[in-house]
N, C-alpha and C positions, 0 to 999 in steps of 0.2 A: 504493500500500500504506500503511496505516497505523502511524504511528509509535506505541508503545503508551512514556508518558513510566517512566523507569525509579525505583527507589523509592530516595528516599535513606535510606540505614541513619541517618544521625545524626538521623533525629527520628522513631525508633521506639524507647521504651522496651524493656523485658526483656519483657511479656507479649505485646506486637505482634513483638517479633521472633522471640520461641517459636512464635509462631501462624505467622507466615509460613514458619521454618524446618519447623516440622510438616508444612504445607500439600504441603511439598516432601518428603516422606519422613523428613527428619532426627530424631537425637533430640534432646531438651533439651537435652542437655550439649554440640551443637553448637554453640545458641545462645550459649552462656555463653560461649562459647569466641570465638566472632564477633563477642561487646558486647565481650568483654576486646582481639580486634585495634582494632577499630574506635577505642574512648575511652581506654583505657589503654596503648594502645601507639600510638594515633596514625596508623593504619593507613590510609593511601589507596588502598593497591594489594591487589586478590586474590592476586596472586601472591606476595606477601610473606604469606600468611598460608599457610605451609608444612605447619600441622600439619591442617589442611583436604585431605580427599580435592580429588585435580585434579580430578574430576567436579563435585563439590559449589561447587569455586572458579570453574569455567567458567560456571556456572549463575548465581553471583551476579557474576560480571561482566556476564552476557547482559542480568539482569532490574535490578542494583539500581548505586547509584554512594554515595559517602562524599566528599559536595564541603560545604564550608563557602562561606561569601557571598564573593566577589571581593575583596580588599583593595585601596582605592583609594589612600590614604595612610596612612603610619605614621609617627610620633614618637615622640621620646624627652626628657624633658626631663631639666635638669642632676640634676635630681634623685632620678632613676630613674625617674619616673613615665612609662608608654607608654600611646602611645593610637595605636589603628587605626581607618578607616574605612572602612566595609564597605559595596559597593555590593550592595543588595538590588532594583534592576531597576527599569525605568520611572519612571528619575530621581531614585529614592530610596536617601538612605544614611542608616545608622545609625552610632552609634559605641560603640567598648568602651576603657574604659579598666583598667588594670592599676598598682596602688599597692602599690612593694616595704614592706615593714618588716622588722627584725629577727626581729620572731616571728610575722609571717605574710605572705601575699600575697594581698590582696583583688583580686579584676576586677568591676566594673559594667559589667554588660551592660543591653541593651536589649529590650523587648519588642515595641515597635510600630513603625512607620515615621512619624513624628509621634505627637501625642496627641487626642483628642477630648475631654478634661476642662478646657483651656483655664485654667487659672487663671493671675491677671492677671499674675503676679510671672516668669511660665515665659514665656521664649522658645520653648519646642519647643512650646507649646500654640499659640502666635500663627502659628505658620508651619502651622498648620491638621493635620489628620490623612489619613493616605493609606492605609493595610491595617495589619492584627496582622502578623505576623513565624508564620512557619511555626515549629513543633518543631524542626527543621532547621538553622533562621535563628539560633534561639536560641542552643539545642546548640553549634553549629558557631560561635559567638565562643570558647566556653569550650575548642572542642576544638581553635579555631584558635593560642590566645593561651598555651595550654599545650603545643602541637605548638612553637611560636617560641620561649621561654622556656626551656621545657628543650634546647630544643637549642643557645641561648645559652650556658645553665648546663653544660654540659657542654664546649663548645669555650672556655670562659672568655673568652668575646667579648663579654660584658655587663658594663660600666662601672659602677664604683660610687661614687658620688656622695659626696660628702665627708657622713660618720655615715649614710649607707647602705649595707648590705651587699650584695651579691652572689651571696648564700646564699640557701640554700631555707630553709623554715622550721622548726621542730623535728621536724614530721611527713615532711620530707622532700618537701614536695610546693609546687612554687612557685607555684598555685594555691590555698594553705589554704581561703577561703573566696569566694564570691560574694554578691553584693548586687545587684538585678533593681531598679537606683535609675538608671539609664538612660533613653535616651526612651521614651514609652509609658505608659501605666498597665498594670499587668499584669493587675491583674483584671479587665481588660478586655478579656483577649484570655486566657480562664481555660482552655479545654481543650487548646492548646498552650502556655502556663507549667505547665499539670502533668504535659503529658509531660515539658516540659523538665526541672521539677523532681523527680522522681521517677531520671530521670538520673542527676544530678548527686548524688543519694543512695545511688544502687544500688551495692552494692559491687563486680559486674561492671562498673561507669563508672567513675565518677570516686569514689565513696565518702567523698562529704562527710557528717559529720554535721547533725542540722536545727539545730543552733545556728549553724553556721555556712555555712548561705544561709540571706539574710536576700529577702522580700518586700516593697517600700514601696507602700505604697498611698496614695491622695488619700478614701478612704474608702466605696467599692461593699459596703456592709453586707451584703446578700446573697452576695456572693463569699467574704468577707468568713466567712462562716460556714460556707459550702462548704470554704474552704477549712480549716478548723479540725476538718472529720470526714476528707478527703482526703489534706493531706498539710502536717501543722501546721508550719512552719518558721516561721524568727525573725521577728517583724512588725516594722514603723515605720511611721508613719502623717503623711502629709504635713497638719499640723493646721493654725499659722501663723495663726492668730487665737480668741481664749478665748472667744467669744459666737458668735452665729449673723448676727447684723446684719454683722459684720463679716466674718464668712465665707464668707455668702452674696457678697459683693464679691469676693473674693483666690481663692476656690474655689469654684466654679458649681455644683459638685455637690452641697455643701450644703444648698441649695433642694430637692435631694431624698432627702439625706440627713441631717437636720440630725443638731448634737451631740450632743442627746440619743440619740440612736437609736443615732450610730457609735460614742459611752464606751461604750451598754452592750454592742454588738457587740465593742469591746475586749474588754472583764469577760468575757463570753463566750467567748472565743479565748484568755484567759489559763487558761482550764480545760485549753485542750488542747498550749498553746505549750508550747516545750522552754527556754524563757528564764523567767524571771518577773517579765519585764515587759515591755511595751509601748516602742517606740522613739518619742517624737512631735516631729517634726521642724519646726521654728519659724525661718521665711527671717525676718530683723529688715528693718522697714523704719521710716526715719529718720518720723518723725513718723502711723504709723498703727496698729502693732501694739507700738510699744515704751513704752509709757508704765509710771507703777506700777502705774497701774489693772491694767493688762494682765498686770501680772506678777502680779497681787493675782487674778484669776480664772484664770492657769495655776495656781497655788497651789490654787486651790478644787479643779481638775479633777483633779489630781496624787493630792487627797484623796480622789477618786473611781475612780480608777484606778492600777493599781501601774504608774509609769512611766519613763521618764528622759528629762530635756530636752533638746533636741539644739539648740541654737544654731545659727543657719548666715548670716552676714554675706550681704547681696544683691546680685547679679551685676548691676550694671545693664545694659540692653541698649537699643538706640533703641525709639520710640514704650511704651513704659512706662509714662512718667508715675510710676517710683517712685525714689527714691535710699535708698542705702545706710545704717542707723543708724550713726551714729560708735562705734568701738573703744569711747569711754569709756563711752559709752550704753549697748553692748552688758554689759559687765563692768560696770556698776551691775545692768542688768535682772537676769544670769544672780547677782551676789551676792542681791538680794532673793530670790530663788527658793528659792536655798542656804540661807539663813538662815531659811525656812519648811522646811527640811528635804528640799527636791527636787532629785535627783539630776540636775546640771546641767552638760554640755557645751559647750563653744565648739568649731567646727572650726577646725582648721588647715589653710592654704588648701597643695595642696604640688600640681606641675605647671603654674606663671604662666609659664614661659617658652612652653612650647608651646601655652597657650590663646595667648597674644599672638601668636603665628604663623596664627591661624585665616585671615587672609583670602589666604593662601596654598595653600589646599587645588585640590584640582586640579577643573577644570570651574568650574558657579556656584553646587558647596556650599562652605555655609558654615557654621562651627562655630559655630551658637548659642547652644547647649544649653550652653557652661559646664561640663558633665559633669562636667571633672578638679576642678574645684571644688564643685560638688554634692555629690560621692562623700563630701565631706567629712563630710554629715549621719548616715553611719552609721560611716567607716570610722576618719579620720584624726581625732577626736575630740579634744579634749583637755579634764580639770577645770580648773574654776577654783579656785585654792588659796586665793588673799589679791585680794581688789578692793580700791581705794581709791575714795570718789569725790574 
């Protein structure tokens, strides 16, 4: 007899999962009722969803299930910062990580299982690319990492880190915002990031607004614009070199989308963004992208596009070939910036203690990606007030 595979709720938007409840008799308002057990209450059991006829509950146990990806390891560093690792099947895992603050809680999730954009400076592009990540895959970090959390927040079993709090954020929600700055390009894997995205909007899920999930891309200009009539949320743009010579090197994709094309694809998305501006995020690396020159043609592009600078010190990793710009290098580059008037970042690096744990992970993954440190390019930002050289 054939086994018919059953449907996961977590990576059916609001209109797929009206459609299937329809298909079955239901009305709408069952639907709503189903997204709200499922993402807002956390729901993995039909039978916990009591306000559901028992007919209607036995039917979607028969046909569908609410599983998120297996959790292989989890950490927590001094700092509050958590990171999971989530086995997505045939020897692939992805990771999410989660950064508390004061006044909110960002998670970077992942969209693919490796990357296919390859750029030189990314450990997760060198370790080659394996499949996109299902709606499912996606979803299910966000609904796994808020089903843990709050019930951390709740049993007051979550540690708080000396000037970290413990607390949800003003909105009440320890998830405030997401950032798709994880492994992957997501425009790469575009008709499952906009179920996911549309999700994590929908006021039956999780009810973020578009300001806060943010999109980073390495720059798919065609998605790129897709995205911008579909479903405009906050942009960042993996840029990391001011001319096209140089970026054709650090970012492959350039060659076929060069800068010219992906500013005015910016310019473009700024018509429809819910921020007004553009994130573009600059890995410093000690002798290739950090000179004045360099800072003297972000200047130019800044002039071109309404944007902010996002600084991000380099993770080194073996076979590279690249090193780190020095602190002081960095805080000269990001003052000249400043001082042409461009709104300029440094991150601050927060979760070293559990990246330094990576070659502790269980099996022969291994934490590449830097992630906890990545995150920094849109979340843990910090201005630079005073440079000296």
């Amino acid at each position: 007899m054939e086994t018919v595979e059953r449907i996961n709720l977590l990576g059916l938007d609001g209109d797929a999962l009206a459609g299937l409840v329809a298909r079955w008799g239901g009305k709408p308002f069952r639907a709503k009722q189903l997204q709200r057990w499922v993402h807002q209450r956390g729901a993995d059991s039909f039978d916990a969803m009591t306000d559901l006829a028992r007919d209607f509950r036995g039917q979607l146990a028969q046909n569908c299930v609410i599983e998120a990806p297996p959790v292989m390891t989890q950490q927590r560093s001094s700092d509050g910062t958590r990171k999971w690792l989530f086995d997505v099947g045939q020897g692939n895992a992805i990771e999410t990580v989660f950064i508390p603050e004061d006044d909110r809680g960002t998670l970077c999730i992942s969209s693919q299982a490796g990357c296919t954009v390859n750029c030189r400076f990314c450990s997760t592009g060198h370790q080659g690319f394996n499949r996109n990540l299902h709606a499912s895959e996606i979803v299910g970090q966000l609904w796994w990492a808020r089903k843990v959390l709050e019930a951390d927040l709740a049993s007051a079993r979550l540690p708080a880190a000396e000037g970290v709090q413990a607390t949800a954020p003003a909105d009440n929600r320890v998830v405030s915002n997401v950032v798709m700055m994880g492994m992957g390009e997501p425009l790469l894997n575009y008709d499952q990031v906009l179920t996911s995205l549309r999700l994590m909007l929908d006021d039956n899920a999780y009810g973020l607004s578009r300001r806060r999930v943010t999109v980073s891309t390495s720059g798919v200009v065609p998605m790129m614009d897709r995205l911008s009539q579909d479903c405009p949320v906050a942009l960042a743009v993996s840029l990391h070199a001011p001319n096209d010579a140089l970026r054709d090197e650090l970012v492959p994709l350039n060659r076929k989308y060069p800068l010219a094309e992906l500013l005015a694809a910016c310019n473009r998305y700024l018509a429809y963004a819910p921020r007004d501006f553009i994130t573009f995020e600059y890995v410093m690396l000690d002798g290739v992208n950090d000179s004045d020159q360099h800072a003297r043609e972000l200047v130019a592009i800044a002039r071109e596009v309404r944007c902010k600078l996002n600084l991000i010190p380099f993770n080194p990793f073996p076979q590279s070939g690249l090193k780190r710009s020095p602190m002081a290098r960095v805080r000269i580059f990001a003052q000249r910036l400043m001082d042409a008037g461009v709104i300029t970042t440094v991150r601050k690096t927060r979760g070293d203690d559990i990246d330094a744990a990576c070659g502790q992970l269980a099996g022969e993954v291994r934490d590449r990606t830097k992630i906890t440190e990545r995150i920094a390019a849109q979340r843990r930002a910090i201005p630079i007030k005073q440079v000296h050289a």
